[in-house]
Steps between C-alpha positions, in 0.01 A plus 500: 500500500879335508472156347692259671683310207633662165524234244648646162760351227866594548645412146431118516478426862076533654630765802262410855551804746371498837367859608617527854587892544352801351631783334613666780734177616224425792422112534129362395344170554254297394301182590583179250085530370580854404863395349325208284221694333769767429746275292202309338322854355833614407518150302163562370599826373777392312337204330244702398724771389702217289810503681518162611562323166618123550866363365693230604648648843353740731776675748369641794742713768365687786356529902212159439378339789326212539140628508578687128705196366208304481268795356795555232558154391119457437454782283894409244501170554270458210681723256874378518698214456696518788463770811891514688463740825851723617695347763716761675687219695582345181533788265314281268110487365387200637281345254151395724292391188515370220395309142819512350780251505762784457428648850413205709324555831805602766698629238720794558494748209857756596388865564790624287531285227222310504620184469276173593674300790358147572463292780591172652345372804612208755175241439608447866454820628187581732240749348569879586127552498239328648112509389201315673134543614439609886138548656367606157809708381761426265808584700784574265840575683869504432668214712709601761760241534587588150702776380548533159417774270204659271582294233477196692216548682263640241573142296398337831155650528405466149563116530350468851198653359473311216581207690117559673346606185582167355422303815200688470517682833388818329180411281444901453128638500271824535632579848791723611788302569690649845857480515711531806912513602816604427571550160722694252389723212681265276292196638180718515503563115570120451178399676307739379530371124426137600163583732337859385344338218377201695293695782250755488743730680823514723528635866793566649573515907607838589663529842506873500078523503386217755327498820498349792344161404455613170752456208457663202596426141471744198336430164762490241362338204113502447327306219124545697304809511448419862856562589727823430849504495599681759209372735649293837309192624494483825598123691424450867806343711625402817691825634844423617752697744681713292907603551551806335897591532621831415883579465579790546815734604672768376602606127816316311522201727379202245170415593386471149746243441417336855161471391570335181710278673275433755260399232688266369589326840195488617329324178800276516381340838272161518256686726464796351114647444389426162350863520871710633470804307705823507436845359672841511392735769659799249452670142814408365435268279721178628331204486610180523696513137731756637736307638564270218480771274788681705707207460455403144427827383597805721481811248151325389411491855579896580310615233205274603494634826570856360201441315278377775642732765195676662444716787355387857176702575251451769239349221782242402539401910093503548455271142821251603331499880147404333715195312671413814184472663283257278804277425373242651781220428688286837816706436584850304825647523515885412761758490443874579684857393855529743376846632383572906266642610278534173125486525487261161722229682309522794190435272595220344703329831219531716342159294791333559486220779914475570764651327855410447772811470813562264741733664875642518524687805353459878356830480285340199365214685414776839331746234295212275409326838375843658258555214393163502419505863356802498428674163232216374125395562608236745836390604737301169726218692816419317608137456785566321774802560783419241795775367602530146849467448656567188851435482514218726530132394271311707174521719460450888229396689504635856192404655186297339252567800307676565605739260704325230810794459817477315695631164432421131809546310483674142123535334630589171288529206703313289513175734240289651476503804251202604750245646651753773483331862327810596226483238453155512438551840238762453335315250404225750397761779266640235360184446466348903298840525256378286505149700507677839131642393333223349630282808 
């Protein structure tokens, strides 16, 4: 059986690869439980096989999520002086632990020459990352009024959570200690060092396994025989309406930069859900480092996505539909593949609730509109119709009700995009949905 991470030494740099297509190119999934108890026998292994030695920095580069960062930084954490995690955005290892006063925590150690940069922070400044308890949970989550980079914000949860250690807000104990939110990797691997060896275990919430009224977080660090990592622990809660946007249209239009964008505006606004989170609907590898990866980085960037490029089978639709379908946050914005009619978008866009569409050409909107109406489970309104222009130098807004409709000029990969009139202006439909259902 496939494995779903390869972790393996590429000269000095601990390599974390995320399985996600076969031999064959065809696209394979797995639940975060299954991804978790992957990574941590493959860590197992090489401990036991002496290839995890200790020293005074540990570089890690590779695919980590959260759910792995925590299982990784448990099992090195131990053995090196410092632990500094690849930042495509930056081009830089960012260094996320650490002992050592040459690599201070929020460091930036340069890919290419490896040289240590420093930091210097405004006292002033409000924290990028925010960490408190809620109904029983620590809730750990990057602050959205803040925009700063990795660097930055993986200093700011380290000294939030300390700040509660010392005020004695997290006493530790026997039980499994649930954490919930938005986080990064780089963050992740900070809190693991300060709390895995305080609990008897870590759980983390996984949005892509709940229920309704049932949340679920996965085991990641274990120190009881009465927990496995890899286990989930299930939490009863109050089920809430769910928007689930999809944006969709055909190939070549932008939407992967629109939905970075959109991102970005969205978790820029005051009323935006604490739980807005947005996956890709295809198995090409572009998540949300893409973008800035494009525009720091663009050679790095293609051969990422060269790298991740997989193909879109009917498995890949019926796995991405099952996420889809137990993501149970307020408000999840997906993208899907720019080809109509295709049995794997109609998969996945039937567990959409709205759906916003990129387009160039009127024949576009009549074509994406036709299968929506008529190609899926139950009829897909649009709220948005909006055409990609390239070349032009500004965006129009034709009509906000009751279909907001209009232009969005340029969605290059090498500019953001999140400040357009156009965007911002989708990025507070997307949240009145979610208002409009609770109400």
């Amino acid at each position: 059986m496939m494995k779903t991470y390869q972790i393996y030494w590429e000269r000095d740099v601990l390599k974390v690869v995320f399985v996600d297509r076969n031999a064959d190119g065809m696209a394979i999934t797995a639940n975060g439980d299954e991804i978790v108890r992957d990574a941590a026998a493959r860590l197992h292994q090489m401990e036991a096989a002496g290839e995890l030695k200790g020293g005074d920095l540990l570089k890690i580069d590779g695919r980590i999520s959260v759910l792995v960062s925590y299982v990784i930084a448990h099992h090195v954490a131990h053995l090196y002086r410092a632990i500094a995690i690849s930042d495509t955005r930056l081009n830089a290892y960012v260094v996320a632990i650490s002992n050592a006063a040459e690599y201070p925590v929020g460091s930036r150690i340069d890919v290419a020459t490896g040289q240590v940069q420093q930091f210097s922070d405004n006292p002033g400044d409000s924290p990028s990352f925010l960490i408190d308890w809620e109904d029983g949970v620590l809730n750990a989550r990057i602050n959205n009024g803040v925009q700063v980079d990795g660097d930055r914000i993986v200093r700011d949860a380290a000294a939030q959570l300390a700040n509660l250690i010392d005020a004695g807000q997290l006493p530790g104990g026997k039980q499994i200690l649930k954490i919930k939110g938005r986080a990064t990797v780089l963050a992740s691997f900070a809190i693991a060092n300060q709390i895995a060896h305080i609990y008897g275990g870590v759980a983390v919430f996984d949005p892509k396994q709940g229920e309704k009224g049932l949340d679920k977080y996965i085991v990641t660090v274990s120190h009881t025989k009465s927990r496995q990592v890899g286990e989930t622990v299930d939490i009863e809660c109050e089920p809430q309406p769910a928007v689930k946007v999809v944006l969709c249209g055909p190939p070549n239009t932008g939407k992967t930069v629109l939905q970075q964008a959109l991102k970005t505006a969205v978790l820029k606004l005051e009323n935006a859900p604490k739980d807005f989170y947005v996956i890709s609907g295809c198995p090409d590898g572009e998540g949300a480092w893409f973008s800035e990866t494009a525009r720091n980085n663009p050679d790095l960037a293609a051969q990422l996505k060269k790298e991740y490029k997989a193909k879109f089978t009917l498995k890949f639709a019926r796995d991405k539909a099952r996420d889809i379908a137990a993501i149970n946050n307020s408000l999840l914005l997906f993208d899907v593949g720019g080809k109509i009619p295709t049995e794997e978008n109609r998969i996945i866009m039937s567990q959409a609730t709205h759906a916003v569409m990129l387009a160039k050409t009127e024949q576009d909107v009549a074509d994406w509109q036709e299968f929506c109406e008529k190609k899926l489970e139950k009829p897909l309104p649009f709220i948005a119709i909006v055409y990609s222009e390239l070349k032009a130098t500004q965006d129009t807004i034709a009509s906000d009700s009751p279909v907001l409709t209009g232009t969005v000029h340029r969605l290059a990969r090498d500019e953001d995009a999140s400040s357009r009139p156009m965007v911002q202006a989708l990025a507070e439909l997307l949240v009145n949905l979610v208002g409009d259902r609770i109400e």
